[in-house]
Each structure stands twice: as structure tokens, then as C-alpha cells.
C-alpha positions as CSV (number, residue, x, y, z in Angstrom):
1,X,42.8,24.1,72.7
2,X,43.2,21.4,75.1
3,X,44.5,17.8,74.3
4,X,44.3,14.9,76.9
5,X,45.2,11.0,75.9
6,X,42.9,8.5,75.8
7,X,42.7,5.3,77.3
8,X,42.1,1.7,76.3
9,X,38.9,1.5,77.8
10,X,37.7,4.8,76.3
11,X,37.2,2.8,72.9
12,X,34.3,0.2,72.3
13,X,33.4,-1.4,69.1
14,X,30.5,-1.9,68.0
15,X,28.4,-3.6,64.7
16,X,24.9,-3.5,63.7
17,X,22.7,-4.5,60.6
18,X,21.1,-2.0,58.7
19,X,18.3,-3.2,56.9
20,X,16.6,-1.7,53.8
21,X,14.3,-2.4,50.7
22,X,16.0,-3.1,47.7
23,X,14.1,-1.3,44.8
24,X,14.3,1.7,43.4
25,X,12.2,4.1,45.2
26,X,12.3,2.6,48.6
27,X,9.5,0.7,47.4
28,X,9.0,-2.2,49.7
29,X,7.4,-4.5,46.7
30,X,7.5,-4.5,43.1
31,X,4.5,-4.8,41.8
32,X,4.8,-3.7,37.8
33,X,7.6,-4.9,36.2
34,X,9.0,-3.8,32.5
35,X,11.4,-5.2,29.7
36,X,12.9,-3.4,26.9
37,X,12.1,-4.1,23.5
38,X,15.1,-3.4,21.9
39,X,17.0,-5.8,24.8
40,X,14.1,-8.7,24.6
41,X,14.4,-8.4,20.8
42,X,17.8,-9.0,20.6
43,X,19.7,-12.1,20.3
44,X,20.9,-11.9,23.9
45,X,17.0,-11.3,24.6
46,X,16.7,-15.2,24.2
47,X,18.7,-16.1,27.0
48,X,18.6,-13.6,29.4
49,X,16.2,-10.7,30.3
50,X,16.6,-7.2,32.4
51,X,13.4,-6.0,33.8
52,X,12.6,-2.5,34.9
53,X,10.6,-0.5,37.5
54,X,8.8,1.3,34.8
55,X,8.2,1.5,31.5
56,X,10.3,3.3,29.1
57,X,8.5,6.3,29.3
58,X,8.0,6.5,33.1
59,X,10.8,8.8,35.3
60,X,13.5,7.3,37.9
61,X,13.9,4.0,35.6
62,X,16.6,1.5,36.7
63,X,17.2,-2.0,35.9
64,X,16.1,-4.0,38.9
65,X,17.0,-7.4,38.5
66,X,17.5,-9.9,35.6
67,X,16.3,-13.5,34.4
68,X,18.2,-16.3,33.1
69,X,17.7,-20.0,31.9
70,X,20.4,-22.2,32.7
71,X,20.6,-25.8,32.0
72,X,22.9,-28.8,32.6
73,X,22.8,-30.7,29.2
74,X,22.1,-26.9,26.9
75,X,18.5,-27.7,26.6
76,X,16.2,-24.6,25.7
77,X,18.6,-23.1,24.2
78,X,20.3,-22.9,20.6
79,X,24.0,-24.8,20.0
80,X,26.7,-22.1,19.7
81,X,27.9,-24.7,16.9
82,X,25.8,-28.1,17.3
83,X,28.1,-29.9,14.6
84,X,31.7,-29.3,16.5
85,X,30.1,-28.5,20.5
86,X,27.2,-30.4,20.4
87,X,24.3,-29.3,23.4
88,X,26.7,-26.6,24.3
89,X,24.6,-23.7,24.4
90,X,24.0,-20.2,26.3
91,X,22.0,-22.1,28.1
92,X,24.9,-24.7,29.4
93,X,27.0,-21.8,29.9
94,X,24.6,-20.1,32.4
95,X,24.3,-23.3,34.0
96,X,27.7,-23.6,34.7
97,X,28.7,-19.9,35.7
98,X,26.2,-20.5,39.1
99,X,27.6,-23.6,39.5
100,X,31.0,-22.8,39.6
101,X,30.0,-19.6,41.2
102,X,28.5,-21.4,44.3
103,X,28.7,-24.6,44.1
104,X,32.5,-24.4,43.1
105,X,33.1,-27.5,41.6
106,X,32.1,-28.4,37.8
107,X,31.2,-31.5,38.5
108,X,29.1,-30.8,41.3
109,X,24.6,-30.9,41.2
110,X,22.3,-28.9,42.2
111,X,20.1,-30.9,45.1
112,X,16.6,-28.8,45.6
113,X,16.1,-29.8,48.7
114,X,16.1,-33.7,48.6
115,X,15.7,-33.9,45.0
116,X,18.4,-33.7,42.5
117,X,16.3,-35.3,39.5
118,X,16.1,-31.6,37.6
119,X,19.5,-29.9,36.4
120,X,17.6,-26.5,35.0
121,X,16.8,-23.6,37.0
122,X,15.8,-19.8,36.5
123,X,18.0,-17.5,37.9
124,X,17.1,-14.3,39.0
125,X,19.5,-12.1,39.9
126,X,19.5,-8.7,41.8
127,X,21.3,-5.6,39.9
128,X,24.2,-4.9,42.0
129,X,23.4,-0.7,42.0
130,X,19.9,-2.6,44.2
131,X,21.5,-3.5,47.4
132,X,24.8,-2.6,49.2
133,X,25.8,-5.4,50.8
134,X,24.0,-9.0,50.4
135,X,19.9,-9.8,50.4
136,X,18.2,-10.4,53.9
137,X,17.3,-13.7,54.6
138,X,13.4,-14.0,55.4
139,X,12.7,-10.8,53.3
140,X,11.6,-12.3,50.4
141,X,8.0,-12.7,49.1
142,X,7.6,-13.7,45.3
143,X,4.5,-14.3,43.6
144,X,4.6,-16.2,40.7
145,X,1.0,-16.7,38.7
146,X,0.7,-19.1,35.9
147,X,-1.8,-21.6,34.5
148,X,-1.8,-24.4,37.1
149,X,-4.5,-25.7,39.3
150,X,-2.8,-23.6,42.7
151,X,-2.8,-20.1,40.1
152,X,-0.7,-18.3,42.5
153,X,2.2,-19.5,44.0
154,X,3.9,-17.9,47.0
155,X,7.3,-18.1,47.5
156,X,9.4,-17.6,50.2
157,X,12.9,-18.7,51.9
158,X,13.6,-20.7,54.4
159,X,15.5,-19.1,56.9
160,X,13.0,-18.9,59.8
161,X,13.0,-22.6,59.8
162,X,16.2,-23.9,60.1
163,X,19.0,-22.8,62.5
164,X,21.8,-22.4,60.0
165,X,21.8,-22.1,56.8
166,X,23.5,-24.5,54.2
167,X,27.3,-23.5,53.0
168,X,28.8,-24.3,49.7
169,X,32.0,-22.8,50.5
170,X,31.6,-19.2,51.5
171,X,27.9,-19.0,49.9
172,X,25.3,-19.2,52.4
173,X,22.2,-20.9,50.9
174,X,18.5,-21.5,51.7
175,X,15.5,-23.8,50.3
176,X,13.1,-21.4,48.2
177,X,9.9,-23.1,50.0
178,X,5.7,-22.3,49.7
179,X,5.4,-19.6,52.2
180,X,5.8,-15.8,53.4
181,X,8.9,-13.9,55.6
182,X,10.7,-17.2,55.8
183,X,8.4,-19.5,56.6
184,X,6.5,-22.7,55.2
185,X,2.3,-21.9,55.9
186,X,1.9,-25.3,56.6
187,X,3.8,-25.1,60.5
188,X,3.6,-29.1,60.0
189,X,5.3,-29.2,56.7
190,X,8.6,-27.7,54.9
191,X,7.1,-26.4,51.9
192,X,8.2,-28.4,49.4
193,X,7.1,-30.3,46.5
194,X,5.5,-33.7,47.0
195,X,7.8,-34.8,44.2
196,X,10.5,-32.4,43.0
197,X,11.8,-31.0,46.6
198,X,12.2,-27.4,47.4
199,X,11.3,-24.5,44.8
200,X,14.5,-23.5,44.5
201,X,17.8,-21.9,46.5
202,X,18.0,-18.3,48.0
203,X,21.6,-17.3,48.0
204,X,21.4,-13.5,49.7
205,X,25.4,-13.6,49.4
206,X,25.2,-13.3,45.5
207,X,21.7,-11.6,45.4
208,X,20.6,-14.7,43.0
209,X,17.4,-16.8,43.5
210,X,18.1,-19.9,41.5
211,X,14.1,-21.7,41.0
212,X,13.8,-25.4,40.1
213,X,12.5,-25.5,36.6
214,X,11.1,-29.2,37.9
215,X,8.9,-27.7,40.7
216,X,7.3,-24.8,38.4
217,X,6.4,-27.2,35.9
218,X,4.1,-29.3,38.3
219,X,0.6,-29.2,37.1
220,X,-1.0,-30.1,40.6
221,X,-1.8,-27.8,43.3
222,X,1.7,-27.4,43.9
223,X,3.2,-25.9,40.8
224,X,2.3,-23.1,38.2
225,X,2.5,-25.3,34.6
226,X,4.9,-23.3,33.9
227,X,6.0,-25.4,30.5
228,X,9.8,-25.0,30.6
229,X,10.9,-26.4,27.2
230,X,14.1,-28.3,27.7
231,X,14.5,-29.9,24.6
232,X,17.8,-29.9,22.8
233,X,19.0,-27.0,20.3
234,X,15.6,-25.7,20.6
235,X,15.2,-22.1,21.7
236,X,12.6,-22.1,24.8
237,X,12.4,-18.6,25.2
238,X,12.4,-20.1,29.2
239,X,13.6,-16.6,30.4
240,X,10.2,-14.8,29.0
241,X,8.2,-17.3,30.5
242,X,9.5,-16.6,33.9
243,X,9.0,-13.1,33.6
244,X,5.1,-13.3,32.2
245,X,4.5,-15.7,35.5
246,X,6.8,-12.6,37.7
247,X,4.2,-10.1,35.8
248,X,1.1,-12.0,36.3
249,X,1.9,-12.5,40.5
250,X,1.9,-8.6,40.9
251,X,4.7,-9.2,43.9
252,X,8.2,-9.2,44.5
253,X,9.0,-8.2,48.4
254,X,13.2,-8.1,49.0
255,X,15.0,-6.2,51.6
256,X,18.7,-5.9,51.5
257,X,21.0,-5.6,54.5
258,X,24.3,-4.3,55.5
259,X,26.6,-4.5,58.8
260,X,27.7,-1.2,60.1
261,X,30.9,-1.4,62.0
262,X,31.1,1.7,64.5
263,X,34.0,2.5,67.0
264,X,32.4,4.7,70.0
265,X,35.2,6.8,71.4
266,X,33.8,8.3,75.1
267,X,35.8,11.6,75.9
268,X,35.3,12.5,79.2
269,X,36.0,16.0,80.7
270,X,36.3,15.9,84.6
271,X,35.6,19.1,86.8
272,X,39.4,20.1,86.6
273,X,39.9,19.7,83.2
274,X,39.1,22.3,80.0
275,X,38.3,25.2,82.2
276,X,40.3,27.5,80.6
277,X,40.7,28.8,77.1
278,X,43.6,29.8,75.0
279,X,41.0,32.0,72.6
280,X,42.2,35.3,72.2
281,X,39.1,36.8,73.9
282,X,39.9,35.1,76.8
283,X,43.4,35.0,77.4
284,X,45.8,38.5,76.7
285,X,48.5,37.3,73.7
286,X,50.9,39.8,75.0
287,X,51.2,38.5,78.7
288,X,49.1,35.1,79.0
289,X,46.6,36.2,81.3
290,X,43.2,35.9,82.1
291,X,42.1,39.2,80.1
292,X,38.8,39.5,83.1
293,X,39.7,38.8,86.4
294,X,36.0,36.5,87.4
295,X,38.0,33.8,85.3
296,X,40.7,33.8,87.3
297,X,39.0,31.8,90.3
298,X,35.8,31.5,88.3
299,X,36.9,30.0,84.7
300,X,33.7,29.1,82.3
301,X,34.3,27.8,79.0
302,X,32.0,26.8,76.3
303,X,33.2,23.0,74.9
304,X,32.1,22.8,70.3
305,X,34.3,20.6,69.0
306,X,36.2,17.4,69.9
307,X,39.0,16.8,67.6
308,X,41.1,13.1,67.6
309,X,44.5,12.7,67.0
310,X,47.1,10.3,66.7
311,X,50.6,10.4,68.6
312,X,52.1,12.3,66.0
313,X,49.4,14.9,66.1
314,X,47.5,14.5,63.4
315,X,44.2,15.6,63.2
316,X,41.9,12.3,62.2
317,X,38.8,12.8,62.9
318,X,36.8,16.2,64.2
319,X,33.1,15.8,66.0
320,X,31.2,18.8,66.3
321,X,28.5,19.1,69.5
322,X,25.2,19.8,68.5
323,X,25.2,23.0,70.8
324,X,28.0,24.6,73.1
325,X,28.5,23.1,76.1
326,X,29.1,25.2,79.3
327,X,32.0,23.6,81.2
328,X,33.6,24.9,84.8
329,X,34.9,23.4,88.2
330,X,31.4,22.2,89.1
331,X,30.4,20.1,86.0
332,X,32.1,17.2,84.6
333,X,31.1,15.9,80.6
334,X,30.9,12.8,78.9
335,X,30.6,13.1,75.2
336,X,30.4,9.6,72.8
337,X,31.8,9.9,69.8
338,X,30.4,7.1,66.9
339,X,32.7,6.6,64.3
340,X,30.8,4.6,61.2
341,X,32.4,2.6,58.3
């Protein structure tokens, strides 16, 4: 065993994003999607749904995301107490986890776009076990298929468009446009609403899509009638309506992505160095000679494993060669060592 310090510029760091589907499967779309009755039944089932990959009785079944209803005012949703909390509902409470979430401020709006008329939205939110990191921005395709003139609408982000995206804090957000891979189809146009602004927000750092409940409910060409039922102490059943128009679209495209940090470490062996061995079949443990005589003037070694240590010689790290390589005076090495976290 030979040891030999490193120096500074042996070192380089390095980081790269690794991208990769979010479903179960590796699927790169979803294209069924499944509830359970027992969950949709319940009294949560009102306010909040968990959808599936496939059914109960299908193999490798894992929640994949989950829809919500949230509202500013409580509408669509029954009062926790109408008569001491009036309009406070689940409903208002979903509403104001996202917006203190990203937003962070309570008194702080939502603006879709340029339109801050509608203070609703569906939330759809990515199962944590989906994704390692955050969503990728200009990954997703969503399908939505409802009643409306335009039957399917297409929904993408809007990352592709605009040169940064919008900040609330540490959240990075994007407008939820009419489009595919993060851009409008109209190259003329920002895929709006005529009226009600942008579809929604895309916020990849807390795998949510929030959708403007005021855009979906558009009868014209540009919406789905989707009927959201904001009325009061009423209960909407909202979240089951986005998940029939999720079902109906047959599509739901999203790609996660995560930043590798690596530290290459280049070891070089020059023509003088690691010529010798102190293995027992090389060198005699009795008297520290070469045990063959070639070796004397002649040394060959064969190089396996690097090992990295600190200063108080502690063994930190050990890369292993993918075959032995020969090393004497007339060849010099350069081995790169990728350390990943």
C-alpha cells in the first residue's frame, strides 16, 4: 500500500440534474386513474380525494397524487359550526394552508395571471413517496375533459415562455396556461383566459398545481363547464368533479427532477510512483526484499483499489477499478474518482 497527498487542484466540483418521471412504474403519463371507496365515502372524502394508479385489485398500487377544493370565503363546503364560525369550513381551511404555504401572508390573493376576481382553486398535489426532489418545470401535460364547447382542455406550464419564474418567497411559481412542455400553442398569445387570466399556478417546489376554479368553469371554447359549486355551507363535492374531468382527459404527463452534487477527485500515478508492492508475494517479510530479482530493476504492479483518507488516516472513501491496472516506470495513470450525494 502506497499513500501520496493530494492537491487542491486534484478536486473539482461538480452538479447536474437528474431528471425522471414521477409515477409509479416509470410510467411517463398516467392515463387511468383510481379512488377508494372506502376513502371517497368517508367524511374526509368530501373535501379531499387520493387517487391511485390502479384499482384496488390491480398489483404495485400507490397513491399518486391527491385533490383538494379550497376556497377563500368556505364556499362548497359544509361549516365546521355555521352558528359560532360562520363560512369557516374545510374548505376555508384548505384555502388558507396554500396560502400561507406560498404565498406566506394571510392576507395575501391569489392573482391567476392578471386576474384576481376568483379566490377558489383545485389543488392537486403530488404524493411526496412520487418525486425526490421538486417537479420539473415544462414537464407537465394535463388533460382535463368536461362538458364545455373546447371538450378537452390541455394544460400546461409556463416555463418555456418567460425567463424567470415568479417568487413568493422561496416558492418558485409558474402560470398553468393552454399548451404542451411549457408552452402556449398559440406562439402569438400566452394561453390564458379571455376573461379569468391564467388556468392556474405550477409550483414544482411543493409538487402542487393550484387550477382557477374561474377559468374551468368558462363555458366558451376556453373552459371545460366544469360547474364548481361555491355556494355557502353547501357541500360541492368540488374535489370529485375534478377528478371525473382528470379521468375523462386520459392524461397526466409530470417528470420530477433532482440536482446531483458530485466531487471528482483525479488521482494521478506518475511513472515513478506505485511501482512496488508491499504484498507478501512480492516483497520477503523476513528481510524486505524484492522476493524475484526481474523486480528489482524491472518492478510491475497491478493498481485495484484507490482508497481516500483524511490527515488523521482515516479511511473515507474506497473506489474500486473496474479491472487491474498494470503500472511500471514506463506508464503513468490517471484515475477520476466521482463522489455522488
Amino acid at each position: 500500500m502506497s499513500f501520496k497527498r493530494l492537491d487542491p487542484d486534484d478536486f473539482v466540483v461538480s452538479a447536474q440534474s437528474i431528471t425522471a418521471t414521477c409515477w409509479t412504474g416509470n410510467v411517463t403519463a398516467l392515463t387511468q386513474f383510481f379512488t377508494q371507496s372506502n376513502q371517497v365515502s368517508s367524511i374526509s372524502g368530501k373535501y379531499y380525494t387520493t387517487v391511485f394508479n390502479t384499482s384496488s385489485a390491480g398489483d404495485n398500487r400507490e397513491a399518486q397524487f391527491q385533490i383538494a377544493y379550497g376556497n377563500e370565503s368556505g364556499g362548497g363546503a359544509l361549516a365546521y359550526n355555521n352558528t359560532a364560525a360562520p363560512g369557516v369550513s374545510p374548505a376555508s381551511t384548505i384555502y388558507g394552508q396554500y396560502r400561507t404555504l406560498i404565498l406566506e401572508d394571510e392576507n395575501a390573493n391569489f392573482v391567476w395571471g392578471n386576474y384576481s376576481g376568483s379566490q377558489d382553486f383545485y389543488a392537486i398535489s403530488v404524493e411526496r413517496a412520487r418525486y425526490k426532489e421538486s417537479l420539473l418545470p415544462g414537464s407537465i401535460n394535463l388533460t382535463l375533459s368536461g362538458s364545455g364547447t373546447n371538450n378537452n382542455l390541455e394544460l400546461t406550464d409556463n416555463s418555456k415562455m418567460v425567463n424567470l419564474p415568479t417568487y413568493y418567497g422561496t416558492q418558485r411559481v409558474y402560470q398553468m396556461i393552454s399548451g404542451s412542455n411549457g408552452l402556449s400553442y398559440d406562439t402569438g398569445s400566452d394561453g390564458y383566459t379571455t376573461s379569468n387570466g391564467s388556468y392556474g399556478w405550477f409550483c414544482p417546489d411543493i409538487s402542487t398545481v393550484l387550477l382557477n376554479a374561474s377559468a374551468l368553469d368558462l363555458s366558451t371554447a376556453q373552459g371545460i363547464s366544469l360547474n364548481t359549486i361555491s355556494t355557502s355551507n353547501t357541500n360541492g363535492n368540488n374535489n370529485q368533479k375534478m377528478f371525473n374531468v382528470i379521468v375523462n382527459g386520459k392524461q397526466f404527463a409530470l417528470n420530477s427532477e433532482e440536482t446531483i452534487t458530485s466531487d471528482f477527485v483525479f488521482v494521478r500515478a506518475r511513472n515513478s510512483e506505485f511501482n512496488y508492492s508491499e504484498n507478501p508475494s512480492y516483497i520477503s517479510g523476513s528481510t524486505g526484499e524484492v522476493i524475484y530479482n526481474y523486480f528489482i530493476n524491472n518492478p510491475q504492479t497491478y493498481m485495484t483499489t484507490i482508497g481516500l483518507y483524511n490527515d488523521s488516516n482515516d479511511l473515507l472513501a474506497v473506489a474500486k477499478l473496474s479491472k487491474p491496472l498494470n503500472k511500471d516506470f514506463t506508464k503513468e495513470a490517471l484515475v477520476r474518482v466521482k463522489l455522488d450525494f
